[in-house]
TORKOL-4160 file (C-alpha; in steps of 0.2 Angstrom, whole numbers, padded with zeros to 4 digits, m for minus):
212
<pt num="1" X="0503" Y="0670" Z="0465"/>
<pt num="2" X="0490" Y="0660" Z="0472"/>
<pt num="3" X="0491" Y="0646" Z="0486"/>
<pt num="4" X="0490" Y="0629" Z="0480"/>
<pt num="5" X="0475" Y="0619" Z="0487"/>
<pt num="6" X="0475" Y="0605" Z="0500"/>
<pt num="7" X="0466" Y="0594" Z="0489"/>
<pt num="8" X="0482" Y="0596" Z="0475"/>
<pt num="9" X="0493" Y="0587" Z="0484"/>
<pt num="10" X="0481" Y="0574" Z="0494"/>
<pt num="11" X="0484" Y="0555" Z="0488"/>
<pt num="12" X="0466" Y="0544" Z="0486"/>
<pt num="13" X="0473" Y="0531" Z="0497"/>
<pt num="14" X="0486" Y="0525" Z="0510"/>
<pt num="15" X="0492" Y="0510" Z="0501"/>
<pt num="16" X="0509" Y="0510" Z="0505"/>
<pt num="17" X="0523" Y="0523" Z="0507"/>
<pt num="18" X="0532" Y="0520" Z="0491"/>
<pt num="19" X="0514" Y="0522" Z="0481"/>
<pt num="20" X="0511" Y="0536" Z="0493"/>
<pt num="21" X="0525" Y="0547" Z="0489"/>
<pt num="22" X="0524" Y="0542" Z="0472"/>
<pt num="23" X="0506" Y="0551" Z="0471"/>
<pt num="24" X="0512" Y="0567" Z="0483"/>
<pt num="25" X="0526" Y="0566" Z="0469"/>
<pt num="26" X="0512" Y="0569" Z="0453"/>
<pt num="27" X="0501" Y="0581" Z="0462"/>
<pt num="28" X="0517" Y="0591" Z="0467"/>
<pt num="29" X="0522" Y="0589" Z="0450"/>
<pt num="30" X="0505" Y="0595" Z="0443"/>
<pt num="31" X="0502" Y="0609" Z="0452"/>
<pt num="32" X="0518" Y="0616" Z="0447"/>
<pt num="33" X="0516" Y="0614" Z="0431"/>
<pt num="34" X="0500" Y="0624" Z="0431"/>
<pt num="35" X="0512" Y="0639" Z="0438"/>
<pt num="36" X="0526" Y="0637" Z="0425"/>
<pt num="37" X="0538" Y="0632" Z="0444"/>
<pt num="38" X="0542" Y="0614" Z="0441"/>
<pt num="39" X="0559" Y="0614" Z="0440"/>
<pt num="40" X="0559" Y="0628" Z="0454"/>
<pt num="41" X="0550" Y="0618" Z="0465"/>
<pt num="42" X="0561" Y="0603" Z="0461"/>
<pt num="43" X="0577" Y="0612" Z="0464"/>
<pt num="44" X="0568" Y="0618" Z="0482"/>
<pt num="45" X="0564" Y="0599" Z="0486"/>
<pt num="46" X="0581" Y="0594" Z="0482"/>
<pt num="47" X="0590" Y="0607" Z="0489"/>
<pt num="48" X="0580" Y="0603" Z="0508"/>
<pt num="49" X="0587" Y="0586" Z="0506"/>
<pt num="50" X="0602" Y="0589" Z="0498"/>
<pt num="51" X="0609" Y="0604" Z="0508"/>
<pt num="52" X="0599" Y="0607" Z="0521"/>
<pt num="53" X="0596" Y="0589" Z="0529"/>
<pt num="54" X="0613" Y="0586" Z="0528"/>
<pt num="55" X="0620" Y="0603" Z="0537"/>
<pt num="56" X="0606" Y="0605" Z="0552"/>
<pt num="57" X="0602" Y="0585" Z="0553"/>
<pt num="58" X="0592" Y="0591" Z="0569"/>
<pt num="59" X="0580" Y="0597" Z="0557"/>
<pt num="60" X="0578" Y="0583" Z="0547"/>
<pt num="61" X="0573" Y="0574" Z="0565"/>
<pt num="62" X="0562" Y="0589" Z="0569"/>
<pt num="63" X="0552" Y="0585" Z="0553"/>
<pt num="64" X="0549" Y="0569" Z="0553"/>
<pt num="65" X="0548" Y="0566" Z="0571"/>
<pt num="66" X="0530" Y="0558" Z="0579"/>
<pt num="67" X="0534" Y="0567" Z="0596"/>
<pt num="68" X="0532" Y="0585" Z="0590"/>
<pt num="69" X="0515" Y="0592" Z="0585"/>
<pt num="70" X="0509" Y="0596" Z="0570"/>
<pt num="71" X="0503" Y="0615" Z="0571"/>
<pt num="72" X="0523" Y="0616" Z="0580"/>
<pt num="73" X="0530" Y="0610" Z="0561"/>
<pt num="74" X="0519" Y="0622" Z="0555"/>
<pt num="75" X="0526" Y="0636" Z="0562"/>
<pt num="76" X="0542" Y="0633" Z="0559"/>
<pt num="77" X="0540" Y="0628" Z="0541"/>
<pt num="78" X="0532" Y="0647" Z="0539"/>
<pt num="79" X="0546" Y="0653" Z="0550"/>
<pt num="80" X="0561" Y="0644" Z="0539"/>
<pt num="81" X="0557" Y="0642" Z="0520"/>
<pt num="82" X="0544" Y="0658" Z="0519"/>
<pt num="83" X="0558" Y="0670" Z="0512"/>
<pt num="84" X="0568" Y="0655" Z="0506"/>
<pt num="85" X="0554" Y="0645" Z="0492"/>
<pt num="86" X="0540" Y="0649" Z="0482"/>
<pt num="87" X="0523" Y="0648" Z="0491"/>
<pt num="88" X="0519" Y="0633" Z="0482"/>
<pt num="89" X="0532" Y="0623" Z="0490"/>
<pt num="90" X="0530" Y="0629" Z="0507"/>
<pt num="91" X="0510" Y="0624" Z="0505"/>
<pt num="92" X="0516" Y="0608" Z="0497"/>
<pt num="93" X="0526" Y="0606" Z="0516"/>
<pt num="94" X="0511" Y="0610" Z="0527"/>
<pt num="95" X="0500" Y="0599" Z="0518"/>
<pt num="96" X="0515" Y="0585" Z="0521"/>
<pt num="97" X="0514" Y="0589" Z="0538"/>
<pt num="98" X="0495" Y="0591" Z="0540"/>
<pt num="99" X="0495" Y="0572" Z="0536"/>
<pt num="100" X="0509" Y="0566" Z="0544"/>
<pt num="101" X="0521" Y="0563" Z="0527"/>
<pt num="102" X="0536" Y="0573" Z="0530"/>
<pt num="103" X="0544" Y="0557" Z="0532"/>
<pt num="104" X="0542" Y="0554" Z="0514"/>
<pt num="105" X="0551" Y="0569" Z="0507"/>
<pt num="106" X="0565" Y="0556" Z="0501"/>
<pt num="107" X="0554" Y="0544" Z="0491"/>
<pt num="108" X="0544" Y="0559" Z="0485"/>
<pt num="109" X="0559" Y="0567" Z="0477"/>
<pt num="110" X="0565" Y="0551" Z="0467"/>
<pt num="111" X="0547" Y="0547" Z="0461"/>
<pt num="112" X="0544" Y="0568" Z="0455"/>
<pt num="113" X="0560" Y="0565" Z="0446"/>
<pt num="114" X="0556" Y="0548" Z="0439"/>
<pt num="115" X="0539" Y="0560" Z="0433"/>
<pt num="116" X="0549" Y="0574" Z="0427"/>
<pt num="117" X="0561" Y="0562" Z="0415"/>
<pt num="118" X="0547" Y="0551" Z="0411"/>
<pt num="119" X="0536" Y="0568" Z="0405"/>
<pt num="120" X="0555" Y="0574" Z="0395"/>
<pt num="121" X="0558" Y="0555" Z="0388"/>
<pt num="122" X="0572" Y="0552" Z="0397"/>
<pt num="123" X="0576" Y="0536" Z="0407"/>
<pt num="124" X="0591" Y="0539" Z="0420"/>
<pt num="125" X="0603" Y="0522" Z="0418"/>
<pt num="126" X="0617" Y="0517" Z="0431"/>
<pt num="127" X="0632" Y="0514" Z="0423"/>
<pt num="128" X="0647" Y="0504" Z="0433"/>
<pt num="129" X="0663" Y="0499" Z="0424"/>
<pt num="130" X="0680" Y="0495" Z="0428"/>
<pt num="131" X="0688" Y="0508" Z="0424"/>
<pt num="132" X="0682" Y="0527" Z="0420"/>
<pt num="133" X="0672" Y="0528" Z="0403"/>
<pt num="134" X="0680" Y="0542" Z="0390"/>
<pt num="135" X="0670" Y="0551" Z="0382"/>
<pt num="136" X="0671" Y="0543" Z="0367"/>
<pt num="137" X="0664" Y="0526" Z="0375"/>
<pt num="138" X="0650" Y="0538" Z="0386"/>
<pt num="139" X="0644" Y="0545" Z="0367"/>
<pt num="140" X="0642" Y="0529" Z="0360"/>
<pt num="141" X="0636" Y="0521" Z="0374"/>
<pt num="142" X="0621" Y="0536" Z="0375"/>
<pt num="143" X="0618" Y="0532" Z="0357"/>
<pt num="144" X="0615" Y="0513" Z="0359"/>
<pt num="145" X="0605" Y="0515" Z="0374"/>
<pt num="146" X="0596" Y="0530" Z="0363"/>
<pt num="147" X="0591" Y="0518" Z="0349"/>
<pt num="148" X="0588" Y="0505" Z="0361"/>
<pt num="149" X="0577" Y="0512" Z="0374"/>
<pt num="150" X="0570" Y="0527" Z="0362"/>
<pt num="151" X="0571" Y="0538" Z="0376"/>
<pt num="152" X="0586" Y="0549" Z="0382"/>
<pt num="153" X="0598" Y="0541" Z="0391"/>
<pt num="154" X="0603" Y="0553" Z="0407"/>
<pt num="155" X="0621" Y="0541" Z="0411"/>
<pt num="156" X="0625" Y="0539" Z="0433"/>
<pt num="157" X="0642" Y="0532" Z="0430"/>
<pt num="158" X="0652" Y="0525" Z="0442"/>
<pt num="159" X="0668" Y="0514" Z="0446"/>
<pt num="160" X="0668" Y="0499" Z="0453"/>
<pt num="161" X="0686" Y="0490" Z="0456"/>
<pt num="162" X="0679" Y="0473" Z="0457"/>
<pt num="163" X="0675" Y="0473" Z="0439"/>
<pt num="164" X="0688" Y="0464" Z="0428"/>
<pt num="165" X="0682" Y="0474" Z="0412"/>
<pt num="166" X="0667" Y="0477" Z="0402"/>
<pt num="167" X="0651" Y="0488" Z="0411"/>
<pt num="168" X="0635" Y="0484" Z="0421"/>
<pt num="169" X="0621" Y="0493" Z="0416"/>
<pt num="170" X="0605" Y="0492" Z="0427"/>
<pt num="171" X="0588" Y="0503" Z="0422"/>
<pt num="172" X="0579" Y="0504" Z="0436"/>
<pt num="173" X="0575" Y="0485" Z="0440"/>
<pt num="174" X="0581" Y="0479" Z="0422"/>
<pt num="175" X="0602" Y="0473" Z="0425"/>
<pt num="176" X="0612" Y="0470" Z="0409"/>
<pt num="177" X="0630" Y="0462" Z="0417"/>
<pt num="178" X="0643" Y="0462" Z="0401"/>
<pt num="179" X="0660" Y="0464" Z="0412"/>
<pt num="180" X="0673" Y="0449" Z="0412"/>
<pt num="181" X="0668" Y="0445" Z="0430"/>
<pt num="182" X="0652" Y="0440" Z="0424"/>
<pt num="183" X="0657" Y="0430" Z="0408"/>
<pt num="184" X="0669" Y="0422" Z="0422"/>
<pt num="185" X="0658" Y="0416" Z="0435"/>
<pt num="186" X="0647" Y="0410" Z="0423"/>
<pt num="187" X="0661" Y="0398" Z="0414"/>
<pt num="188" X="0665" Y="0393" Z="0432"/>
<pt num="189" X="0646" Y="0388" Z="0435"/>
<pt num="190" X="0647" Y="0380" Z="0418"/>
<pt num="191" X="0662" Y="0371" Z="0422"/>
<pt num="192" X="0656" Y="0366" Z="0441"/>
<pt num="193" X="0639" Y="0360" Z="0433"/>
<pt num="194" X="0648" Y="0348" Z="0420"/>
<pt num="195" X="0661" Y="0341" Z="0433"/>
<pt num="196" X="0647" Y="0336" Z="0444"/>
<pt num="197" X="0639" Y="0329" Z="0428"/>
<pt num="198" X="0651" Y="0319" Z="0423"/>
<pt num="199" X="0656" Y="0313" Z="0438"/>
<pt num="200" X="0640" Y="0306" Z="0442"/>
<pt num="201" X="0639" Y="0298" Z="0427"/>
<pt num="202" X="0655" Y="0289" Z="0431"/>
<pt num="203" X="0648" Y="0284" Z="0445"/>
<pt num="204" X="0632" Y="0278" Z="0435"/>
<pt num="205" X="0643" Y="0268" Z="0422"/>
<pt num="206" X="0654" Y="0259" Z="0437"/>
<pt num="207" X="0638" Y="0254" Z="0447"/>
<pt num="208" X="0630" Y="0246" Z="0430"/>
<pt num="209" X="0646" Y="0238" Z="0425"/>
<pt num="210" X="0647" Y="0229" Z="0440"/>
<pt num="211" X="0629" Y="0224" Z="0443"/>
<pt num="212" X="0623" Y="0237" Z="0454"/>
């Protein structure tokens, strides 16, 4: 198998850590693809955050820490994932760490999953309702989004007790609020806005009517 390049993984610019990881994210991305290990190299990623960070936290600290030297990460990088992920991964790690972007594993795997669902068509939507969906209501609402969207709809449901019915649906920053709560507060605004209306209206007719 052969060693991914430096230059594979290296962004054009520091414009930001968000944009940053989201490069790191494609070039990770890329270069798996050229060796068929996408979703291996995904599942590695995740699983270091997933499991790994939250078992030895001291880790995550060693990482990401200012105080410890580079060629120090390095070894231990080697020591720790070179019987545990593919070569690519662990390279994809030391180039991290030869430019200081450990801390950016987080935002690198949301943005290499954002690519891989973009590259599949499928758009990951968060679903909150009042009560549990069924599957019945899960099916349909897949279909809707499906027509709607023309992508496939990867549902994160959740429950959320301070709905009164109906669902939230957000698509990364697009928010589509159909629960009762909603329809609620927005008759309340509705009403508040017409009772200050009127009564300043009243006010308008009693000041004319006596000359004011």
């Amino acid at each position: 198998m052969n060693n991914a390049k430096t230059e594979d993984f290296e962004p054009t610019a520091d414009v930001g850590a968000q944009r940053v990881a989201h490069v790191y994210a494609e070039a990770l991305l890329n270069a798996a693809d050229k060796q068929g290990q996408s979703e291996q190299v995904l599942e590695s990623l995740e699983s270091l955050i997933r499991d790994l960070f939250p078992a030895e936290p001291q880790f995550e600290i060693f990482l990401t820490s200012s105080a410890v030297g580079r060629d120090r990460k390095a070894q231990v990088i080697e020591k720790v994932f070179e019987d545990r992920a593919s070569v690519l991964f662990v390279d994809f790690l030391k180039v991290l760490n030869q430019h200081e972007r450990l801390n950016l594993l987080r935002p690198i795997l949301a943005a290499a999953k954002e690519f891989r669902d973009k590259r599949a068509k499928r758009i990951r939507v968060r679903v909150r309702s009042a009560v549990p969906l069924t599957d019945e209501q899960a099916n349909r609402l897949r279909q809707q989004l499906h027509e709607a969207l023309k992508l496939e709809p990867i549902l994160q449901t959740e429950v959320d007790p301070d709905l009164l019915g109906g669902v939230v649906l957000q698509v990364g920053d697009w928010l589509y609020d159909a629960s009762v709560r909603a329809r609620l507060d927005s008759i309340q605004n509705q009403l508040i806005a017409r009772s200050s209306y009127e009564i300043q209206s009243g006010r308008d007719r009693f000041s004319i009517a006596n000359g004011n």
